[in-house]
Every structure is written in C-alpha cells, then in structure tokens.
C-alpha positions in Angstrom: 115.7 98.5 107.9 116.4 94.9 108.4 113.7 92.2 107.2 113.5 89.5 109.7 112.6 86.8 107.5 113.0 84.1 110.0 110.1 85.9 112.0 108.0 85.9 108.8 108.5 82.4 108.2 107.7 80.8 111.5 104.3 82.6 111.6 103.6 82.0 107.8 104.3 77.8 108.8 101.3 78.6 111.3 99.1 79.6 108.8 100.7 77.5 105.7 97.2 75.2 105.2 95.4 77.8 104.7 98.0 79.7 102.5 98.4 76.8 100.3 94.2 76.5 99.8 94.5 80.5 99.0 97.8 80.2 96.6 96.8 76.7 95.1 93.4 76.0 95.4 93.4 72.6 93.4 95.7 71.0 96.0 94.8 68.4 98.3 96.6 67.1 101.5 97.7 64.1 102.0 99.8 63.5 105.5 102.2 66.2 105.6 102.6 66.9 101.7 100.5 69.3 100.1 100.3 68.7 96.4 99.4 70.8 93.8 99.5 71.9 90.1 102.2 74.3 89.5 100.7 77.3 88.6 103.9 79.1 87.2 104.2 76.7 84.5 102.1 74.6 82.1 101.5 71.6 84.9 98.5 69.8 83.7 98.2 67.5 86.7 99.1 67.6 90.5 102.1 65.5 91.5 105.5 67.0 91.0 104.5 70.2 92.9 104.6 69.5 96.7 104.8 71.6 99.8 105.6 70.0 103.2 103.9 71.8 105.4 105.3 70.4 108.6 108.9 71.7 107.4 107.7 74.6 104.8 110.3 73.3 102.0 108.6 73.0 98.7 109.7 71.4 95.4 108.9 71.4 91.8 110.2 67.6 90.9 109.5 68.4 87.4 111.6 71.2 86.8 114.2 70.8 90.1 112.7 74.1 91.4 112.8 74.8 95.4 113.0 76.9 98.2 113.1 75.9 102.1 110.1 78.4 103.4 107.3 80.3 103.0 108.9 83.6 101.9 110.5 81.6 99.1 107.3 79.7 97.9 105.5 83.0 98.2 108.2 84.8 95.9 108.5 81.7 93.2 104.7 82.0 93.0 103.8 85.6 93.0 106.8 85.6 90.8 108.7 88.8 93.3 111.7 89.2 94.6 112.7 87.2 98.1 111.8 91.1 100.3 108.7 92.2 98.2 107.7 88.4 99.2 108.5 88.8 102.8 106.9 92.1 103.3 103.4 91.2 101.5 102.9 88.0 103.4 103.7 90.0 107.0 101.3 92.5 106.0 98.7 89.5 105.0 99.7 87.9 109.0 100.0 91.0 110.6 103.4 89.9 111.4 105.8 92.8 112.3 108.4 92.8 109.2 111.7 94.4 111.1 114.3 92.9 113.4 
C-alpha cells in the first residue's frame, strides 16, 4: 500500500493553526510565521523555530534543520520516521492514508 502523502499534507495545511497550538503550545502568530521554541532541542526562547503556515515549510535557523510540510514537521517533532508521521496525522484528520 501506497501512502499518499500529498493528500495528507493538503488537509494537515487546513488544520496547521491548530496543529501548531497542539505541537508547540508556547508559539504565537505573527502574519503568516508561527514561531515557537524548539522543543527537540535545548531552545530557551522562541525565534529561530518558525513554521509558515500559508506554505507549511518549517525551519530551525539555529541548527539549519527543515522540511517543506506537515508530514515532515510532524516526523522531526514526534521524532518518527516520514510514514509513521503520515499515518498518525491522517488518522488525527480522518484523512484516508492510501492512493
């Protein structure tokens, strides 16, 4: 079985706010950015941890980490591999996970 991760993607983007307040509750939004503490690391302050939630592409600027979706924020941050990542957030949207 396939994983259609483009699927999973577009409907995690409609529901990325409200991800991002469950994943990294000590962020705030500011216009499109969504910046937190990066809670993989030892980040004392919000500021080089961003999410653009208009696009989905996330950076850490302190370490160079990044991904360009919700599949690979979700699988940096629950620390899982890229399908593990795809499948739990489709089962958390109700989103179908197979092409």
């Amino acid at each position: 079985m396939t994983i259609d991760f483009a699927e999973i993607s577009r409907a995690a983007l409609n529901q990325l706010p409200v991800l991002l307040r469950r994943w990294l509750p000590d962020g705030q939004l500011a216009g499109r950015e969504y910046t937190a503490r990066n809670p993989t690391r030892v980040d004392r302050r919000p500021g080089s941890f961003r999410v653009n939630i208009a696009t989905d592409r996330w950076a850490d600027f302190a370490t160079g980490e990044k991904g360009g979706d919700v599949v690979s924020l979700a699988a940096y941050l629950g620390g899982l591999r890229q399908a593990e990542a795809a499948r739990r957030l489709a089962n958390m949207l109700g989103t179908d996970t197979r092409r």
